[in-house]
MIMARFI-140074 format. One record per atom (N, C-alpha, C, O): atom name; y, z, x; residue in one letter; residue number from 1. Coordinates in Angstrom, 3 decimals, always signed. Example, Ala and Ser with C-alpha at 12.3 -4.5 7.8 and 13.67 -1.06 7.14 Angstrom:
BEGIN
   name         yy         zz         xx   resn   resi
      N     -5.690     +7.800    +13.190      A      1
     CA     -4.500     +7.800    +12.300      A      1
      C     -3.300     +7.800    +13.200      A      1
      O     -3.319     +8.465    +14.236      A      1
      N     -2.250     +7.080    +12.850      S      2
     CA     -1.060     +7.140    +13.670      S      2
      C     +0.030     +7.870    +12.900      S      2
      O     +1.138     +8.039    +13.409      S      2
This chain:
BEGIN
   name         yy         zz         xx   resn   resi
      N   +110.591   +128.144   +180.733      X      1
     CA   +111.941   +128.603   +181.025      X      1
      C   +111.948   +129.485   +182.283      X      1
      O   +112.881   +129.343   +183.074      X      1
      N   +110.731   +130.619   +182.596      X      2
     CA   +111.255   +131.010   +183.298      X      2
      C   +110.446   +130.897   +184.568      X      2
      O   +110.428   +131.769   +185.436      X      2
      N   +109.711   +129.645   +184.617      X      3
     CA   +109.249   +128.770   +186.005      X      3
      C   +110.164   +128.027   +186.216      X      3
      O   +110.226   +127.796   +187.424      X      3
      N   +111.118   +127.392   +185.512      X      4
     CA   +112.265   +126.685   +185.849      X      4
      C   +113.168   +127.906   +186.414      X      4
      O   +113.330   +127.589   +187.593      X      4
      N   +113.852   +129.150   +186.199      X      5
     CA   +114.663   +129.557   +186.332      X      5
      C   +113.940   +129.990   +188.298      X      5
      O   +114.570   +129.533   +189.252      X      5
      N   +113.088   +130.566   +188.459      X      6
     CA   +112.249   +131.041   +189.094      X      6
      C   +112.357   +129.917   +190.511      X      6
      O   +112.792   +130.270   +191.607      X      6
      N   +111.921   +128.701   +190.227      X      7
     CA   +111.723   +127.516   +191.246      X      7
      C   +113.350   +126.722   +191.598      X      7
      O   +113.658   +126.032   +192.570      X      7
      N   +114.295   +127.186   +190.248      X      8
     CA   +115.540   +125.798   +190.692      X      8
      C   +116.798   +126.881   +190.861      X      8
      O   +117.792   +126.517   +191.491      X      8
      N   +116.730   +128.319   +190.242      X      9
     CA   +117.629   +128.879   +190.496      X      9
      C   +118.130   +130.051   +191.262      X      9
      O   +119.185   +130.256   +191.862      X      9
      N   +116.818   +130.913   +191.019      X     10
     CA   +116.584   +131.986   +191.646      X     10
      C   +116.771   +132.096   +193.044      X     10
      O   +116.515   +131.065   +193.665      X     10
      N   +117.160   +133.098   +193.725      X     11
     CA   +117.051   +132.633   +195.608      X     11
      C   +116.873   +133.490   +196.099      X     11
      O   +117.642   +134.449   +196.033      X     11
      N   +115.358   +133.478   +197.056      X     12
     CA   +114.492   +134.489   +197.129      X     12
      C   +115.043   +135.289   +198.805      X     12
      O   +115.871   +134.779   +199.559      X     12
      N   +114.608   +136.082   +198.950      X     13
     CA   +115.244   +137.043   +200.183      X     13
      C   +114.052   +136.171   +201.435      X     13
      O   +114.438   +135.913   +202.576      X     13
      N   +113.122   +135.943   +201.116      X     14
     CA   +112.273   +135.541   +202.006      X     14
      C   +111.933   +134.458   +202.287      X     14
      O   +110.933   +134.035   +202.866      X     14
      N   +113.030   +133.854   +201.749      X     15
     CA   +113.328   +131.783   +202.348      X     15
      C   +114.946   +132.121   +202.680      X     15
      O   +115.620   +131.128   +202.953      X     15
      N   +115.631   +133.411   +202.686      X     16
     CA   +117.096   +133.335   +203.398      X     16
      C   +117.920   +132.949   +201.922      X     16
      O   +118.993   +132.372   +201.746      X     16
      N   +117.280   +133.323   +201.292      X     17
     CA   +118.326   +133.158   +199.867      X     17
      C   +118.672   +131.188   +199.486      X     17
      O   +119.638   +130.455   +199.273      X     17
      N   +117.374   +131.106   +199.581      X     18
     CA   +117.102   +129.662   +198.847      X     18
      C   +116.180   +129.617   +197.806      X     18
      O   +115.303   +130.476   +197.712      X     18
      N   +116.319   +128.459   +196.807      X     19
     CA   +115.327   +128.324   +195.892      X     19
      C   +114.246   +127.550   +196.960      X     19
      O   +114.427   +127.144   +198.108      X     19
      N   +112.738   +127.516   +195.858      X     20
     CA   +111.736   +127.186   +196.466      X     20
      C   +112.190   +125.463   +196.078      X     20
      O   +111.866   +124.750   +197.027      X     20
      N   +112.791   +124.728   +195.030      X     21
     CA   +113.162   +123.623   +195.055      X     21
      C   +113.816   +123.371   +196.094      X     21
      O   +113.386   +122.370   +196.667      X     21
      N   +114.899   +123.978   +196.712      X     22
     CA   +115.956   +123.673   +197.931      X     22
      C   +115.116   +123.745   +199.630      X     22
      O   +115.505   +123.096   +200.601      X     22
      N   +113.910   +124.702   +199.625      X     23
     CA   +113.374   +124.249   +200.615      X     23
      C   +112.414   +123.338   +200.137      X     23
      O   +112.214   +122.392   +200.898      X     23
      N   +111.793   +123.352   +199.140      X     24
     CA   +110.456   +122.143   +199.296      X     24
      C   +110.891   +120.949   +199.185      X     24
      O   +110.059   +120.125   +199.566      X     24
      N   +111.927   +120.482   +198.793      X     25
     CA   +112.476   +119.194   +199.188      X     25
      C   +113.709   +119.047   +199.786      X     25
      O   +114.709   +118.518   +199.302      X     25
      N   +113.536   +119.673   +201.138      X     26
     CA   +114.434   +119.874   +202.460      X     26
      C   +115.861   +119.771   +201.900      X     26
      O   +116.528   +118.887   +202.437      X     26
      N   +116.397   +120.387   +201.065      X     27
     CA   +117.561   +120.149   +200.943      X     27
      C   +118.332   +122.029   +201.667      X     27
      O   +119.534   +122.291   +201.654      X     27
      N   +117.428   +122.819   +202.098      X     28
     CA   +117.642   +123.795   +203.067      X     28
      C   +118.606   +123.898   +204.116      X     28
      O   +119.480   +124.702   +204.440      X     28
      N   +118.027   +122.514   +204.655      X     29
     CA   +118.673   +122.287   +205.733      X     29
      C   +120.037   +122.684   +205.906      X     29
      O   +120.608   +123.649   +206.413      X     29
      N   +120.453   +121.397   +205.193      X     30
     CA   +121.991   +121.525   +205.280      X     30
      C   +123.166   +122.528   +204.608      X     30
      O   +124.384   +122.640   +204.743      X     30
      N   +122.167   +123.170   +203.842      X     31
     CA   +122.749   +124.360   +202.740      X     31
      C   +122.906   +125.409   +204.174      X     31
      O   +124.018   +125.830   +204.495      X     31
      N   +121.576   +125.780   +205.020      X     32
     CA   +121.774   +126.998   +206.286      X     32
      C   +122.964   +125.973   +206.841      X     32
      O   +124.040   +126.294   +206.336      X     32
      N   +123.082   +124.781   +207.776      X     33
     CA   +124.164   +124.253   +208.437      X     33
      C   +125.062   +125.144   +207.711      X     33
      O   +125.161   +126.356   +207.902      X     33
      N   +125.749   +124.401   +206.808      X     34
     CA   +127.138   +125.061   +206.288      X     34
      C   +127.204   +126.421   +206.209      X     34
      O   +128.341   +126.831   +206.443      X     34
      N   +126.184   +127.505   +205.897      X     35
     CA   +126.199   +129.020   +205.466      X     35
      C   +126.562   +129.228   +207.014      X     35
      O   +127.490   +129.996   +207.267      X     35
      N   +126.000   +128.699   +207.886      X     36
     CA   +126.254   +129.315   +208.914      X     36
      C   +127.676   +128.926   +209.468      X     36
      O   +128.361   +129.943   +209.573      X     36
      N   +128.479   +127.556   +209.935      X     37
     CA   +129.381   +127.449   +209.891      X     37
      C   +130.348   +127.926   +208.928      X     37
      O   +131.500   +127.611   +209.227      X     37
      N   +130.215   +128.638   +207.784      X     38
     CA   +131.018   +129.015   +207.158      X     38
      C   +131.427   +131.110   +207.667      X     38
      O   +132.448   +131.797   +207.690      X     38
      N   +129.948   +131.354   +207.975      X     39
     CA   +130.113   +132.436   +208.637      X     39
      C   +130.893   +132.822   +210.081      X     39
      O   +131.548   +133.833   +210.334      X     39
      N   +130.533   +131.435   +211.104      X     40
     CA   +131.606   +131.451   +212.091      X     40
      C   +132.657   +131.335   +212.016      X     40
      O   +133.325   +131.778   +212.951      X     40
      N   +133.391   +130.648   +210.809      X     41
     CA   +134.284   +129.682   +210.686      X     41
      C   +135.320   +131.585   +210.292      X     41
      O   +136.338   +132.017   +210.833      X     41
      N   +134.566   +132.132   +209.334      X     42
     CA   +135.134   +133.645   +208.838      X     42
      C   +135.240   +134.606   +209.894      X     42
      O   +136.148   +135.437   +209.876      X     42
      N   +134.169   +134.558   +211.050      X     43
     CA   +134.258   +135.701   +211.781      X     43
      C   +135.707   +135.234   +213.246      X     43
      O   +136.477   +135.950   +213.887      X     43
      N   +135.575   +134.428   +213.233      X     44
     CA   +136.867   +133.554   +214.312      X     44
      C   +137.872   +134.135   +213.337      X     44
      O   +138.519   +135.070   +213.809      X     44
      N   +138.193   +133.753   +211.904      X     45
     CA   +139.699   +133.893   +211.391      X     45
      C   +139.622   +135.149   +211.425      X     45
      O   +140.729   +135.352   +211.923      X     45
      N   +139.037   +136.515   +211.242      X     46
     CA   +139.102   +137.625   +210.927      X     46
      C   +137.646   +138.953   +212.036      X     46
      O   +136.818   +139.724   +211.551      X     46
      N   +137.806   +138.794   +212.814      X     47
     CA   +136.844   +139.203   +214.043      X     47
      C   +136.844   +140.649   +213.638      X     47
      O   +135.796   +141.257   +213.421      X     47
      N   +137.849   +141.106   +213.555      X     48
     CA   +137.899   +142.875   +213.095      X     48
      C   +137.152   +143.037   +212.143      X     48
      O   +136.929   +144.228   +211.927      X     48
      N   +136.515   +142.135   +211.266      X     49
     CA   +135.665   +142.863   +210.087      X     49
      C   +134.764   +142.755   +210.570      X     49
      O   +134.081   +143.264   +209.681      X     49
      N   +133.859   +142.421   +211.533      X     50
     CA   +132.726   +142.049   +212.090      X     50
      C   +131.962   +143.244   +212.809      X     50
      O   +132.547   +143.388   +213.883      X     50
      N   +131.297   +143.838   +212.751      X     51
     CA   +130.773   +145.084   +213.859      X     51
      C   +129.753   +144.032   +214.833      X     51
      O   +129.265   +144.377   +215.909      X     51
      N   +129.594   +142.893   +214.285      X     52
     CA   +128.097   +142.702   +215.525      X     52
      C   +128.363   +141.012   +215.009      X     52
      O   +129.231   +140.338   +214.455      X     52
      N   +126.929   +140.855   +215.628      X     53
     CA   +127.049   +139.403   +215.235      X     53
      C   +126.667   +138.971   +213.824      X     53
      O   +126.113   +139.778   +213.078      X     53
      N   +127.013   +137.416   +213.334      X     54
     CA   +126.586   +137.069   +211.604      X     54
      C   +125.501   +136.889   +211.404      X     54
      O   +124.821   +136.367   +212.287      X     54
      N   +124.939   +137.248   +210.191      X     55
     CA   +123.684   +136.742   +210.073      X     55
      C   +122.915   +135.647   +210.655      X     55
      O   +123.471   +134.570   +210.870      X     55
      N   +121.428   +135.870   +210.984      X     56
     CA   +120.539   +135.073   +211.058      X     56
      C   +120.283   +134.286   +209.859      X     56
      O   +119.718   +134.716   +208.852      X     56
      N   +120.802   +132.925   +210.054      X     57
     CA   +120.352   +132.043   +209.075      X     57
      C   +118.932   +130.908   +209.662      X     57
      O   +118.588   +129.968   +208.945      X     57
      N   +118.524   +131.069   +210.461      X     58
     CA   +117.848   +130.207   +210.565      X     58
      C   +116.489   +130.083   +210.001      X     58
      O   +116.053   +131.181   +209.656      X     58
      N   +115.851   +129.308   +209.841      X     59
     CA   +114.507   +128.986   +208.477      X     59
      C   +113.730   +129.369   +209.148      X     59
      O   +113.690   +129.277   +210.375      X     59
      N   +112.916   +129.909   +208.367      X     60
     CA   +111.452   +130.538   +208.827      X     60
      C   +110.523   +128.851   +209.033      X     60
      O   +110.933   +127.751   +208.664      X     60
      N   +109.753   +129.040   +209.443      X     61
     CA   +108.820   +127.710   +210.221      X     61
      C   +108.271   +127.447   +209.152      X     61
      O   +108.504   +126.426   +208.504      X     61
      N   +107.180   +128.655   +208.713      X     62
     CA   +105.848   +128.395   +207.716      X     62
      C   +106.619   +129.775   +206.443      X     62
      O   +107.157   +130.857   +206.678      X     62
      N   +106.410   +129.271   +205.530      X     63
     CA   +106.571   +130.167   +204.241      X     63
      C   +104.894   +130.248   +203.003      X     63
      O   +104.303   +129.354   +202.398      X     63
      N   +104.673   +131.642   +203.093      X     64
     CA   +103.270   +131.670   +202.437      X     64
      C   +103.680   +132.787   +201.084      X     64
      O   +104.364   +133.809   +201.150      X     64
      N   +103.173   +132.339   +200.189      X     65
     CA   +103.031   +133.138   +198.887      X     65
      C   +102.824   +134.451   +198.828      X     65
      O   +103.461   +135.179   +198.066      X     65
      N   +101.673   +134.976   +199.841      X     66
     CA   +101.112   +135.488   +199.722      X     66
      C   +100.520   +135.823   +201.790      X     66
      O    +99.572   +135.153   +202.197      X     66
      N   +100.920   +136.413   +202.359      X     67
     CA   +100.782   +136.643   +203.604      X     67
      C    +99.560   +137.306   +203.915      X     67
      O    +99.299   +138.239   +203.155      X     67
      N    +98.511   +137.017   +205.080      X     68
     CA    +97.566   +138.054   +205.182      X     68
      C    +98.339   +138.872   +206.092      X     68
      O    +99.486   +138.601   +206.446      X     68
      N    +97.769   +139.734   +206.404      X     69
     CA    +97.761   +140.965   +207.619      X     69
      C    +97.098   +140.680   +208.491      X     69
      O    +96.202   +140.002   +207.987      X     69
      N    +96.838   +140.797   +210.146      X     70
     CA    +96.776   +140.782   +211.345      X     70
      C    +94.943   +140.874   +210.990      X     70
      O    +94.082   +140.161   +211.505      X     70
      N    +94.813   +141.568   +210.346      X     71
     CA    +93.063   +142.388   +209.893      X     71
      C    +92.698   +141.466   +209.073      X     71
      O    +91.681   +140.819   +209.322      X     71
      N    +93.457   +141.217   +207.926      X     72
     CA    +92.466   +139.917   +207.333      X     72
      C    +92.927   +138.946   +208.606      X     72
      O    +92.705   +139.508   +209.679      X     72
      N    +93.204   +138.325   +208.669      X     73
     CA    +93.207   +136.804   +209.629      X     73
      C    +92.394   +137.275   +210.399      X     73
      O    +91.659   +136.310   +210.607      X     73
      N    +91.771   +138.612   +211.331      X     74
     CA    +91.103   +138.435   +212.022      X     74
      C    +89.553   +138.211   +211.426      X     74
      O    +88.761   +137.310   +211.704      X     74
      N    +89.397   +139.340   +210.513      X     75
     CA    +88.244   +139.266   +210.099      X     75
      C    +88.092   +137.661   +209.252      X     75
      O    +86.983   +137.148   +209.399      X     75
      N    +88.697   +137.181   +208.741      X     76
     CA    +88.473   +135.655   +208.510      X     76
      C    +88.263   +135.061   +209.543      X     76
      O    +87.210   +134.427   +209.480      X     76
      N    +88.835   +134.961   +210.575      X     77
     CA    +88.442   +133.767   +211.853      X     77
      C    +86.500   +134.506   +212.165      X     77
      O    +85.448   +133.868   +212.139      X     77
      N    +86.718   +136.001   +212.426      X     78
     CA    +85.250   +136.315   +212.441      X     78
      C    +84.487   +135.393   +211.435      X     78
      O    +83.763   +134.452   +211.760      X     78
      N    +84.633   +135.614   +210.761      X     79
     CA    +83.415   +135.205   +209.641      X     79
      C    +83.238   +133.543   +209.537      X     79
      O    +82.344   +132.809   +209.115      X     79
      N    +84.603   +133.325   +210.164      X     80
     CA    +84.432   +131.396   +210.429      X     80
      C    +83.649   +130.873   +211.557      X     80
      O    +83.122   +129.774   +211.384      X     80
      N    +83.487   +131.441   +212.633      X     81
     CA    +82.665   +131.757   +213.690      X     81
      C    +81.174   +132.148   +213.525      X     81
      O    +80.318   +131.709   +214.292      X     81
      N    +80.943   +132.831   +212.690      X     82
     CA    +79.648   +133.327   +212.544      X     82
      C    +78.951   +132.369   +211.977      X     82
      O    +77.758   +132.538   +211.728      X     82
């Protein structure tokens, strides 16, 4: 139950408020298209609520579980080298 809720419903801050189902089978895409046209589409009818520009919707390239730091990746490439 709650690997289903987790993978099909949940929407994580660090895929832009998508499930991991909606990017791993590219259905992302077109969900950012519209979020974002829907954000222009609001800031044109109503510009005064706006202080700056709308969110960045655009997709991150690579998405990792689990990120190293600048220090591990280096010291890993070291030790791949050696």
């Amino acid at each position: 139950e709650f690997v289903r809720w987790y993978n099909h419903q949940h929407l994580h801050s660090g895929i832009k408020f998508l499930s991991p189902y909606q990017r791993h089978y590219g259905l992302d895409i077109e969900i950012m298209k519209k979020r974002n046209e829907t954000y222009l589409k609001a800031k044109a009818k109503h510009p005064e609520r706006w202080s700056g520009d709308i969110r960045d919707w655009t997709l991150p390239e690579y998405v990792t579980l689990n990120p190293m730091d600048t220090a591990e990746v280096d010291n890993y490439l070291n030790q791949q080298s050696s």
